[in-house]
LOMARKOL-631824 format. One record per residue (C-alpha): residue number from 0; x, y, z; residue in three letters. Coordinates in nm, 3 decimals. Layout:
! LOMARKOL-631824
NUM / X / Y / Z / ALA
...
END
This chain:
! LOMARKOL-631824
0 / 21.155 / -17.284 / 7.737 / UNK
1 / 20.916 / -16.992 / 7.760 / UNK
2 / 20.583 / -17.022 / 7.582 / UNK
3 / 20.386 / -16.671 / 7.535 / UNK
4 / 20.016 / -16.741 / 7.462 / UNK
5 / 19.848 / -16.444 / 7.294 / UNK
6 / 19.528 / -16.297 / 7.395 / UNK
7 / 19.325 / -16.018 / 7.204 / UNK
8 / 19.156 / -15.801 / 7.374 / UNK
9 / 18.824 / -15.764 / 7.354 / UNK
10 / 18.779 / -15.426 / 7.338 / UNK
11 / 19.006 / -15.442 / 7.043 / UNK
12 / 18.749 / -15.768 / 6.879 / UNK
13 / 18.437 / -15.541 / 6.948 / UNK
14 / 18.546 / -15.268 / 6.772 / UNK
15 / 18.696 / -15.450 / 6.507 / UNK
16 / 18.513 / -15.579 / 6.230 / UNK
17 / 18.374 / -15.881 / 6.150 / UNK
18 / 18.568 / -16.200 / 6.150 / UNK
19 / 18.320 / -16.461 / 6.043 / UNK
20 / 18.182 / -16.504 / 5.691 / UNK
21 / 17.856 / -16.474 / 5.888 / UNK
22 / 17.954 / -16.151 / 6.026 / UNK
23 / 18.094 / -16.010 / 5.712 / UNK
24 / 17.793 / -16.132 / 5.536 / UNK
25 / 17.566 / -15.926 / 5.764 / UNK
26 / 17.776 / -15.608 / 5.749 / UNK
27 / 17.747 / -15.648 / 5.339 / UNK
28 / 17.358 / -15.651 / 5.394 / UNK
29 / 17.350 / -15.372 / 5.606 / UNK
30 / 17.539 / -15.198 / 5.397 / UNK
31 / 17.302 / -15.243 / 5.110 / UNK
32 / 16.999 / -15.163 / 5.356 / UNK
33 / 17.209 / -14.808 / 5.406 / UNK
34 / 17.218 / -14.768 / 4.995 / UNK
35 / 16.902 / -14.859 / 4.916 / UNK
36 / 16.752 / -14.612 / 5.170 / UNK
37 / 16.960 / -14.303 / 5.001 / UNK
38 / 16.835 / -14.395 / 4.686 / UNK
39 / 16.501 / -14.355 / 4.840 / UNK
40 / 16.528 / -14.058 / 5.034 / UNK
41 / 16.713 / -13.907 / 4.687 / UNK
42 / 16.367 / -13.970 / 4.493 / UNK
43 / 16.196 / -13.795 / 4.709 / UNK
44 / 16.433 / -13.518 / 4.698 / UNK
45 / 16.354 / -13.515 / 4.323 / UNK
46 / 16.003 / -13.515 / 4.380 / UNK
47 / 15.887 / -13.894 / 4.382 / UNK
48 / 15.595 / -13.942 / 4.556 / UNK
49 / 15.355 / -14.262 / 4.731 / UNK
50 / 14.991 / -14.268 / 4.670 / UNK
51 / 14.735 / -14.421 / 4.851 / UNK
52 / 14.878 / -14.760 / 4.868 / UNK
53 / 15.195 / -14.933 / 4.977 / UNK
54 / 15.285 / -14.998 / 4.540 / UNK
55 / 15.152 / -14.687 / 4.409 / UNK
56 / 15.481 / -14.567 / 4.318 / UNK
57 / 15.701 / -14.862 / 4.224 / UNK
58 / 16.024 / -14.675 / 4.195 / UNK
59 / 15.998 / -14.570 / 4.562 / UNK
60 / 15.851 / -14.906 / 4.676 / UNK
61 / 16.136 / -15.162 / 4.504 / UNK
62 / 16.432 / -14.949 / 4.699 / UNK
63 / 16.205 / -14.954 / 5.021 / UNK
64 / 16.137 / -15.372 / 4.991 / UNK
65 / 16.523 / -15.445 / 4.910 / UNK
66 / 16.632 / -15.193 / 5.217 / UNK
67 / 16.415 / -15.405 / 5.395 / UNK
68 / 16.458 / -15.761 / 5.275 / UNK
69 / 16.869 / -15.645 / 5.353 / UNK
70 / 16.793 / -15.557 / 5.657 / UNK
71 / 16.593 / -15.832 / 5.798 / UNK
72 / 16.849 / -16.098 / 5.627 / UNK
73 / 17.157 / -15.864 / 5.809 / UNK
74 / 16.989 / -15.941 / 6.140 / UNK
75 / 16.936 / -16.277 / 6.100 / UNK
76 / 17.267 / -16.327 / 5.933 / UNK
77 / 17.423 / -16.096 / 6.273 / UNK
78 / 17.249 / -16.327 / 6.561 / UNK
79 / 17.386 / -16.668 / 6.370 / UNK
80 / 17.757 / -16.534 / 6.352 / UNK
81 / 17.675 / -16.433 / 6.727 / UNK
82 / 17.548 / -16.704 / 6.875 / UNK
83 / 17.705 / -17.008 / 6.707 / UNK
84 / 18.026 / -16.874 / 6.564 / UNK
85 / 18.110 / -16.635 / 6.854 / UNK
86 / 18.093 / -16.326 / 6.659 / UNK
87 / 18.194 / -16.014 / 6.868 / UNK
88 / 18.216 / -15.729 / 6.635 / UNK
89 / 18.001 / -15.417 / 6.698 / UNK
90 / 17.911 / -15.410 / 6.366 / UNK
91 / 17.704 / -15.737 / 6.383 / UNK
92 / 17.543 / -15.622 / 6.720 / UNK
93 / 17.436 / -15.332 / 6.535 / UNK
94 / 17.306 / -15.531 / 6.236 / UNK
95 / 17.053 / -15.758 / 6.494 / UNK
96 / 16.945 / -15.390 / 6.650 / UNK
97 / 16.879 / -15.274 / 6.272 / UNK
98 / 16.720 / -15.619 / 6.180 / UNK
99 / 16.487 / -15.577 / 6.474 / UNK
100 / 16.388 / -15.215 / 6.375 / UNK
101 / 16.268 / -15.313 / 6.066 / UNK
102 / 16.105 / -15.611 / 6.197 / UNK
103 / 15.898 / -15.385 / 6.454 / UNK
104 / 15.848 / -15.161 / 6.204 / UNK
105 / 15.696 / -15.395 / 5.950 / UNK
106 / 15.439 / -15.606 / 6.183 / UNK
107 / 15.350 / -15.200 / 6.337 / UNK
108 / 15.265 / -15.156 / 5.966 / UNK
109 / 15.017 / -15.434 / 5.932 / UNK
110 / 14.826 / -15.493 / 6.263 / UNK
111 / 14.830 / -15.109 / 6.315 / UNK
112 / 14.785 / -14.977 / 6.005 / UNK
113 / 14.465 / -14.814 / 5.866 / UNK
114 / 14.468 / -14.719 / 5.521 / UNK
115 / 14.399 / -14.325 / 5.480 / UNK
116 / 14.012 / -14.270 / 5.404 / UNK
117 / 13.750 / -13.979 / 5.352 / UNK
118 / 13.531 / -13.862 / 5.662 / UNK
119 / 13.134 / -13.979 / 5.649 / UNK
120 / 12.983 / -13.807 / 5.423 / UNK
121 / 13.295 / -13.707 / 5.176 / UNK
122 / 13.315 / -13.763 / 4.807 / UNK
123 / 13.683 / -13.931 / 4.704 / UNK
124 / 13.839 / -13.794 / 4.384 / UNK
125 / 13.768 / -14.168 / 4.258 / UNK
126 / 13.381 / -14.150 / 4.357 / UNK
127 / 13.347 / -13.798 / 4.198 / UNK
128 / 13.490 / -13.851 / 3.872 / UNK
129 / 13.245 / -14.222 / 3.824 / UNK
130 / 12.991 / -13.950 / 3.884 / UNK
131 / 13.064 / -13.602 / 3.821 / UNK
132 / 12.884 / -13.340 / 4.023 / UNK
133 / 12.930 / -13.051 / 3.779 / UNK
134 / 12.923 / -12.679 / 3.915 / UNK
135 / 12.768 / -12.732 / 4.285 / UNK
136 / 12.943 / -12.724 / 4.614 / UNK
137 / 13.089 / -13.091 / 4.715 / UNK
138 / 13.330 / -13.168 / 4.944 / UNK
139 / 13.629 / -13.412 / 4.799 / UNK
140 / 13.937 / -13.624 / 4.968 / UNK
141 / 14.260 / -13.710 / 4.825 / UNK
142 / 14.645 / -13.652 / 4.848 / UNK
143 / 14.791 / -13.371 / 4.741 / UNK
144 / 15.084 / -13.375 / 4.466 / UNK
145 / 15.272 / -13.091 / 4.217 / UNK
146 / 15.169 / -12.835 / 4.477 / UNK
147 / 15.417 / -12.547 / 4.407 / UNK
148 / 15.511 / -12.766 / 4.044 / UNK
149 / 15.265 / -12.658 / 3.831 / UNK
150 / 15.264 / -12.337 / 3.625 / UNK
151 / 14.947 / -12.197 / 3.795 / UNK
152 / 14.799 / -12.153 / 4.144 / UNK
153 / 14.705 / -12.552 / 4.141 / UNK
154 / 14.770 / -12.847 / 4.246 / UNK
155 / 14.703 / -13.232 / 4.141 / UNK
156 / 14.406 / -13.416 / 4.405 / UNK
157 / 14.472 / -13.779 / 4.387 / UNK
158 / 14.307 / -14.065 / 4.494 / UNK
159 / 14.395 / -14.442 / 4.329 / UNK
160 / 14.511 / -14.368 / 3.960 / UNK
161 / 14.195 / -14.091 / 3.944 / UNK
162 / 14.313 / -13.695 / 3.990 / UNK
163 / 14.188 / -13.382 / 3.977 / UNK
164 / 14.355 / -13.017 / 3.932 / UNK
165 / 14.241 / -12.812 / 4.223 / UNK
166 / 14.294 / -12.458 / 4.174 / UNK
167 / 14.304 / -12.243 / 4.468 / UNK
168 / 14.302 / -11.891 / 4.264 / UNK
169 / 14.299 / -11.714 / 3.970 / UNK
170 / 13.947 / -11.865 / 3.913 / UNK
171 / 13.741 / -11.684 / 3.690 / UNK
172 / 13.419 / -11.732 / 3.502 / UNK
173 / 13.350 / -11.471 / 3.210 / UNK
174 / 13.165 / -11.171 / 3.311 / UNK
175 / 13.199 / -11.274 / 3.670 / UNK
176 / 13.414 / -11.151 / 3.961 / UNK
177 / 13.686 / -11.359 / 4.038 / UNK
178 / 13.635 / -11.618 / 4.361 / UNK
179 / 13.843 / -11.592 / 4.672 / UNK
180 / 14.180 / -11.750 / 4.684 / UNK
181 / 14.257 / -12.011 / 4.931 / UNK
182 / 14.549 / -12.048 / 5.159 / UNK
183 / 14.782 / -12.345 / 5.075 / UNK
184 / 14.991 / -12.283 / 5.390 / UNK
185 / 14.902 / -12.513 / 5.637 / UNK
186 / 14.947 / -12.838 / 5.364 / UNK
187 / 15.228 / -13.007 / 5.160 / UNK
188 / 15.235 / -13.290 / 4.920 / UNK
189 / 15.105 / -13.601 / 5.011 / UNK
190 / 14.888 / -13.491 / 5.242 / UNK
191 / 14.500 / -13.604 / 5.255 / UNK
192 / 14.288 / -13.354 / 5.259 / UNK
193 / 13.918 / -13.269 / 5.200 / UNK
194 / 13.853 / -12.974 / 4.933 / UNK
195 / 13.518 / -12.795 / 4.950 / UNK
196 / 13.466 / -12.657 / 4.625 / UNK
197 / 13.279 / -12.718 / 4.278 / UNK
198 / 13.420 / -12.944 / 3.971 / UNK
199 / 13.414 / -12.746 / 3.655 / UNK
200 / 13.265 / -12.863 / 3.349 / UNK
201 / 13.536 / -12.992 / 3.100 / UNK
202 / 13.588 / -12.822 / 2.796 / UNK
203 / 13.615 / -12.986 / 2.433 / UNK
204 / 13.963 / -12.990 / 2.410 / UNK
205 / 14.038 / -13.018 / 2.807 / UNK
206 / 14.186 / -13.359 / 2.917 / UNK
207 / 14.191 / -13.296 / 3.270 / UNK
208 / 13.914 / -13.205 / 3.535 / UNK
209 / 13.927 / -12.863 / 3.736 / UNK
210 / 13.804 / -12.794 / 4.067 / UNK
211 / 13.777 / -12.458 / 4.224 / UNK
212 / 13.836 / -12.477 / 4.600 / UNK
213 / 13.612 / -12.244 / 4.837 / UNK
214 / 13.817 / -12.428 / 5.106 / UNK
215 / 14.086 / -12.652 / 5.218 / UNK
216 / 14.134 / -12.848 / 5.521 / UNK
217 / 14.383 / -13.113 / 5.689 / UNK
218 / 14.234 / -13.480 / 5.729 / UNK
END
């Protein structure tokens, strides 16, 4: 008698998927890594935006710290199916390669990251407002946000939970010709910039602070 003893191919096993609970476990997780950076890149789309810190905006930091908790625990989940349970799929390669990503990614974050911060010499939004400066030439830092949102030639100057509304024409004082406007070109939101300009004194009924720019520039 004639006994056939079946082999599978491994080209067929690598591009198959997972066969271990291991493996499937890490292809679940990368999965979810996959999601919860779409819903990320989707608020953004709508106009979320970060501040100065890593949990200024909490509904785009809790999608970015579950992408990445999935995505570490996929590539740990993808090198134990691989190296004690003799995973082979591609799919659980690819999960360690994504794990490791993120990993580089995170520890590049914290030994080589330096939080955004005004030149020598340069007034934060923050710094201003504890001590206004009312109608003479200063020179502020923050990041800008709403720029082509608002209804006017403005945007919003951030810095911590402190803001300003920098507008960049249209500013007049009564009897007086109007200033020049300022290009708005060259920048975007969320970048940090440094405006040269004068903070306007509040009126009575005003709840924000204006700031006419003479001049904008990249940090």
């Amino acid at each position: 008698m004639t006994i056939r003893v079946g082999h599978t191919n491994p080209e067929r096993r690598f591009l198959a998927l997972p066969k271990t609970r291991m493996g499937s476990w890490s292809l679940a997780l990368d999965l979810a890594f996959f999601a919860f950076m779409m819903i990320f890149f989707a608020l953004v789309a709508w106009g979320e935006r970060g501040g100065d810190t890593f949990f200024s905006n909490l509904r785009l930091t809790v999608p970015v710290l579950l992408a990445g908790t999935a995505a570490l625990a996929a590539g740990v989940a993808s090198l134990f199916a691989i190296l004690l349970r003799g995973e082979r799929s591609v799919f659980s390669f690819g999960g360690v390669i994504i794990g490791a990503c993120v990993l580089f990614w995170i520890v590049a974050e914290l030994i080589g990251h330096d939080e955004p911060g005004p030149p020598e010499g340069v007034l934060t939004v923050t710094e201003l407002l504890d001590n206004p400066v009312y109608d003479e030439e200063i020179r502020v830092y923050g990041t800008v946000d709403d720029l082509g949102e608002l209804l006017c030639p403005c945007f919003t100057l951030e810095h911590g939970e402190n803001s300003v509304v920098v507008w960049y024409d249209l500013m007049v004082e009564d009897g007086q010709p109007a200033r020049p406007a300022v290009s708005v070109e060259e920048i975007g939101n969320g970048d940090q910039v440094i405006v040269t300009g004068a903070l306007q004194q509040p009126g009575s009924a005003e709840a924000v602070h204006n700031f006419w720019a003479a001049s904008i520039e990249l940090d």
